[in-house]
N, C-alpha and C positions, 0 to 999 in steps of 0.2 A: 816271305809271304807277299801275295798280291793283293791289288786293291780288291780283289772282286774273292778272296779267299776269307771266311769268315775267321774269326782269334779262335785258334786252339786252347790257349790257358785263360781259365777264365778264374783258375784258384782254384777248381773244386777239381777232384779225381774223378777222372774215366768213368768209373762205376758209380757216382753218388749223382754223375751228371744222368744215366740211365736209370738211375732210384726215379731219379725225380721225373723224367720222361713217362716213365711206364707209372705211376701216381695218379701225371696228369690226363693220362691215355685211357686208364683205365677203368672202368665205372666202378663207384665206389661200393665199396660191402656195407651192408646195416647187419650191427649186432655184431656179437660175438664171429671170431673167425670162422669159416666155412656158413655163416648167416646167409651168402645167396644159393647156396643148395635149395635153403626150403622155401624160397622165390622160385626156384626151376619150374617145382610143380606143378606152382601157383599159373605161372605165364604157359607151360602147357597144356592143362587145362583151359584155358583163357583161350590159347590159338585152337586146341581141339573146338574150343564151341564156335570160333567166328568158321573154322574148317566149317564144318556143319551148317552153320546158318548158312554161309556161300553155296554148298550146296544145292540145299535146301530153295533157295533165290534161283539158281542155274535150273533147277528144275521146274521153280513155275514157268520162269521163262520161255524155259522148252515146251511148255504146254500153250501158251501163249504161240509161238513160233508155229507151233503142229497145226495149231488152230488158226493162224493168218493164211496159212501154206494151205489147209484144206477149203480154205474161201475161197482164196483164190485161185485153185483149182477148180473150184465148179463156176467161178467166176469166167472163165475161162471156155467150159465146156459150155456154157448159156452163151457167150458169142458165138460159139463154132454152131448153136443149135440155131440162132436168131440169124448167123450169116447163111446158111444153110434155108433158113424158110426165106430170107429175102433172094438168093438165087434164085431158088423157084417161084415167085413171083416175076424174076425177070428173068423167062429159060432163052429168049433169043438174044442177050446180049452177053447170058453168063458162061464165064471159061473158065476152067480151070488150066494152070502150065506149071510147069516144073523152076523151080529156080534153080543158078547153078551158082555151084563155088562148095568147095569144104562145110564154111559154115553153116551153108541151107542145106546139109542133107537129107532129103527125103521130104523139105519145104514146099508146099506149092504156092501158088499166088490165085484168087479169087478175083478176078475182074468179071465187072458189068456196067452197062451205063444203066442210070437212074437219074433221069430228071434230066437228060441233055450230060450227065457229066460221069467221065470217067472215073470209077472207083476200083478202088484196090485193097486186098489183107491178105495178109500173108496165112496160112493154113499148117500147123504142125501134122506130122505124119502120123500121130493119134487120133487127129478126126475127119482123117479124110471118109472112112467110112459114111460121115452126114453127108460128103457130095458125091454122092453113087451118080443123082440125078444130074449132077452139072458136064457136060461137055470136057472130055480130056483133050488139050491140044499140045501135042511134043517138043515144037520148039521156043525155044526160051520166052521166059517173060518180060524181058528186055524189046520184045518186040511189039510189044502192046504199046499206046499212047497212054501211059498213067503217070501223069507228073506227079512227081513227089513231094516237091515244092507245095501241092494245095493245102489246106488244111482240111482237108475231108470231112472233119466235125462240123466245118461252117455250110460248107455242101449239104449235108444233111437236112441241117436244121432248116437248111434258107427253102431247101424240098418237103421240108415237114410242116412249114406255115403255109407255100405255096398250097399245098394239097388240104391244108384245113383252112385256108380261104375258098377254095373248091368245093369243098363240102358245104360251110356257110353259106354260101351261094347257091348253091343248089336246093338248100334245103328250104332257103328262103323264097326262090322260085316256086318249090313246090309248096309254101307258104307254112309249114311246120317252121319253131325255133329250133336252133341251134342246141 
C-alpha cells in the first residue's frame, strides 16, 4: 500500500461498508416500508401544478412580448412617416441610395441637409413605399459627406430652438406673443 492509497480493512465487510454508503446516500423513507410511494403522487402533483403555473407565466409574457413587438412596430412606421414628410419639406437636398453589403439588403440611406448639416437614417425595404417622392441616386452611400460620428439628436434639437427663436422673433416684430 502507498501513501496516497486509502486502507482497505477497516474491520467491517465489503458489503456492510456498502450497507452503510447506500444509508447514507439514500433519502430516507417515512413510515412503514414502501412509505415514499405515496410521496410520489404527492410531489407529482406538486410539479404538475408549478408545470402549469410556468406556463401559465410563459404565456402572459408572451402577451407582454407581442404587445412591446407590436409598439414598436408602429413605433417604427411613425419614423419612416415623419422621415418621409421631413424629406419633403427638404426635396433639394433629399436623396435617397442604396446601401451595400450582405447585411443591408434591400437598406437605403435617407440623406438631407437641414439647418447647414448633413443628416442621415437608414430606411428598411418595407417603407420605402413613403419616399416614392425622394430622389433615387445608384451609387453607394458611402459617397455622401454624413459623418457618423455626429450625434444627430443634438443637430436636431440645436435646429429645433434655432427655428423657435425664429418664430419668437418674428412674432414679436409682428408685435403678437409667442
Amino acid at each position: 500500500m502507498t501513501a496516497m492509497e486509502p486502507p482497505t480493512d477497516t474491520g467491517a465487510p465489503a458489503h456492510a461498508r456498502q450497507g452503510l454508503l447506500r444509508r447514507l446516500v439514500r433519502p430516507r423513507r417515512s413510515g412503514p416500508a414502501g412509505g415514499h410511494r405515496a410521496a410520489e403522487p404527492v410531489d407529482r402533483l406538486r410539479l404538475e401544478h408549478e408545470l402549469a403555473v410556468s406556463r401559465l407565466r410563459l404565456a402572459r409574457w408572451q402577451q407582454h412580448a407581442d404587445a412591446y413587438e407590436r409598439r414598436l412596430g408602429d413605433a417604427e412606421r411613425e419614423r419612416a412617416h415623419l422621415l418621409s414628410w421631413l424629406a419633403a419639406l427638404h426635396p433639394a437636398s433629399a436623396v435617397l441610395t442604396p446601401l451595400t453589403g450582405p447585411e443591408h439588403e434591400g437598406t437605403h440611406r435617407l440623406c438631407l441637409i437641414a439647418g447647414g448639416w448633413h443628416l442621415s437614417w437608414h430606411i428598411p425595404p418595407a417603407d420605402l413605399a413613403l419616399f416614392a417622392h425622394v430622389p433615387f441616386r445608384t451609387e453607394s452611400a458611402d459617397a455622401h459627406p454624413v459623418p457618423d460620428a455626429v450625434d444627430q439628436g443634438a443637430l436636431i434639437r440645436r435646429h429645433v430652438r434655432l427655428l423657435t427663436m425664429e418664430g419668437a422673433v418674428q412674432a414679436g416684430l409682428a408685435g403678437q406673443t409667442p
